[in-house]
N, C-alpha and C positions, 0 to 999 in steps of 0.2 A: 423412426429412421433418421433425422435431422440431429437429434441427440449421438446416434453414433458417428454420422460425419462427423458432429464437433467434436465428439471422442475422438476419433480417428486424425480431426487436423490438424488437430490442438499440435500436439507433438509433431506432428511433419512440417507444421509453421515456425513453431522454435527453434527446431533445429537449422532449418535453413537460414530463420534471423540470427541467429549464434554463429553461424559458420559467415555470413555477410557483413555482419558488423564485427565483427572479430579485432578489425584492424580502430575502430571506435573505443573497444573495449582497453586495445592496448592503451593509447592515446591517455584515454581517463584513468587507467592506472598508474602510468607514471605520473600524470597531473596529481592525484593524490598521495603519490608516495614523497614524491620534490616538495608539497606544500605542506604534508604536516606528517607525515613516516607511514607505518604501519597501524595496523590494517587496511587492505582497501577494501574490504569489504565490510558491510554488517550483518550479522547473522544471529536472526533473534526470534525464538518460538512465536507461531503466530497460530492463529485455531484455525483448520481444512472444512473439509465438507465432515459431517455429522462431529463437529467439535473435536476432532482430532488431532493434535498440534503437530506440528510440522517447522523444519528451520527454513524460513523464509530470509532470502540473501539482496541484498541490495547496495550500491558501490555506498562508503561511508563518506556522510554530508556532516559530521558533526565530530566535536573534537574525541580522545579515545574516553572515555568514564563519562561518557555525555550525560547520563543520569545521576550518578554520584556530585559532578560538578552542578548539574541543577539543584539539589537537594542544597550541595552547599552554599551556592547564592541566594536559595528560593525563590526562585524565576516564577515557578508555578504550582499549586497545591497540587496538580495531576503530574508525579513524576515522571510520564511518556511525553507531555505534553510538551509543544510548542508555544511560546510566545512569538509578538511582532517586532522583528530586529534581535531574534535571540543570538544572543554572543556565543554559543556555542557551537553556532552554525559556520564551517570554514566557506573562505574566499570562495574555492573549489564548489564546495557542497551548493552555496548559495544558487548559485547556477546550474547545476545538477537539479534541484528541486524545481528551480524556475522550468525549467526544459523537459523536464520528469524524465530525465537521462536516466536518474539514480535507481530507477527501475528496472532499467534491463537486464541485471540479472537474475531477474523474477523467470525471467524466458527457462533458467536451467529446473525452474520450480515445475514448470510447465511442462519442459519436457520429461521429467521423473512421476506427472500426472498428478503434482499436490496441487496444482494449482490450471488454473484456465487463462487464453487470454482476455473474456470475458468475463465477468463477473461481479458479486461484490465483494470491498475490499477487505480484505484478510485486516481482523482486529486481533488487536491483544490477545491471548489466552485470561489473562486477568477482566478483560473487559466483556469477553465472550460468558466468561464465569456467570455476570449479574443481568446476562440478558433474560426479558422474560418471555414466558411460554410464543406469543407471535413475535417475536424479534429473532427468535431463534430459530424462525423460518430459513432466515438469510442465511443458516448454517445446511442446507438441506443440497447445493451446490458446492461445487469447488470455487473459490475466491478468486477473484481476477485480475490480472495486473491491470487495465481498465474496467472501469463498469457505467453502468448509467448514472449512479451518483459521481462519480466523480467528474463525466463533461457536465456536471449540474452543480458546480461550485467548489469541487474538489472539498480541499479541506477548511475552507468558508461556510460549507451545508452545516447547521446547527443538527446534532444526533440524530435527535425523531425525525429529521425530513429525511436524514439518509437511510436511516432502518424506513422508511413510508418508500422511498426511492428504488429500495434496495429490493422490498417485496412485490413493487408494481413490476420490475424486471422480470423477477422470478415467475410472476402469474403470468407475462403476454411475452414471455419469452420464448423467440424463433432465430433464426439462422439471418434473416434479413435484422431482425434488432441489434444482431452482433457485429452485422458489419457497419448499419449506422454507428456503432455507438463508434468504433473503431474509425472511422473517417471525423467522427466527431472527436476523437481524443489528437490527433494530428491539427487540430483548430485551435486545440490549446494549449499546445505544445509552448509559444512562446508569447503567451499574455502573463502579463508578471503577476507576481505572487500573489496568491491569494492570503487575505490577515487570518491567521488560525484562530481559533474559538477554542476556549478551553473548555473539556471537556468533563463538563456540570454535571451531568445525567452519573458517567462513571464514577463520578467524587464523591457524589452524593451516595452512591449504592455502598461503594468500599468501605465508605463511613458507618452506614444504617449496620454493616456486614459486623465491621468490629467493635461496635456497641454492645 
């Protein structure tokens, strides 16, 4: 029963945050088309519930070829990856991540039902590829634009804690864990950025992959 409530709210909560922050939404898009043009959005396959990919939309924090430009500088061996103080990150963006603004349009993911407002977070399609057999638990739910890993250090949590993070949700997960987690992600709305970790565990797989 508690399962199809959150079925059931999922989308009736989206929609109303979409219809409410609407005038937010405008706000940030002209913020990002005056600072650095089009697109304002990014919109990039992410893996659903039982590995299924899906376009995952979120306002754009980063210059337009953000991975092409990585690759050109070599900022980092994980071309998804973030570094600390990465130059690709605009004015606009920087502040968007800080605030996790750049998520809100995850809300229309929500309401189309690929995605939860709970959950854990929608990884790579590439990344979801080298999980192994209990990591790929975390794929057994829909991904969420918050979850319990992420008020546990966002993107500061080294891999395995947040695949370990990702599956203690899944085991003692109820309707009251969803709304802590949720009054918890409003707490860290605006503590500054967390320093990213690059991500070791994927590098290493994609490598062992094309050996």
């Amino acid at each position: 029963m508690s399962r199809l409530v959150k079925r059931i709210a999922d989308p009736i909560l989206a929609l109303i945050a979409l219809v409410l922050l609407s005038p937010v939404f405008l706000v940030i898009a002209v913020w990002i088309l005056v600072e650095s043009g089009r697109p304002v959005f990014f919109v990039h396959p992410r893996a659903g519930r039982n590995g299924k990919p899906f376009p995952m939309v979120k306002f754009r924090t980063m210059v337009p070829n953000a991975v092409a430009v990585g690759r050109e500088l070599g900022i980092s061996r994980d071309p998804f990856g973030l570094v600390k103080d990465d130059p690709r990150i605009t004015g606009s963006g920087r502040w968007l991540r800080r605030t996790s603004l750049d998520e809100l349009p995850q809300l229309a993911n929500v309401l189309l039902g690929q995605m939860s407002l709970v959950g854990p977070r929608a990884d790579l399609v590439e990344q979801a590829a080298h999980y192994e057999p209990e990591e790929a638990r975390r794929l057994t739910v829909l991904p969420g634009i918050t979850g319990w890993a992420q008020v546990h250090g966002r993107d500061s949590v080294p891999w395995t804690e947040r695949f370990a993070l990702d599956l203690w949700y899944i085991e003692h997960w109820s309707l009251w864990l969803d709304l802590k987690i949720v009054f918890m992600t409003f707490g860290e709305l605006f503590r500054p950025e967390p320093e990213p970790i690059e991500d070791e565990l994927n590098i290493e797989r994609a490598r062992a992959e094309d050996e």
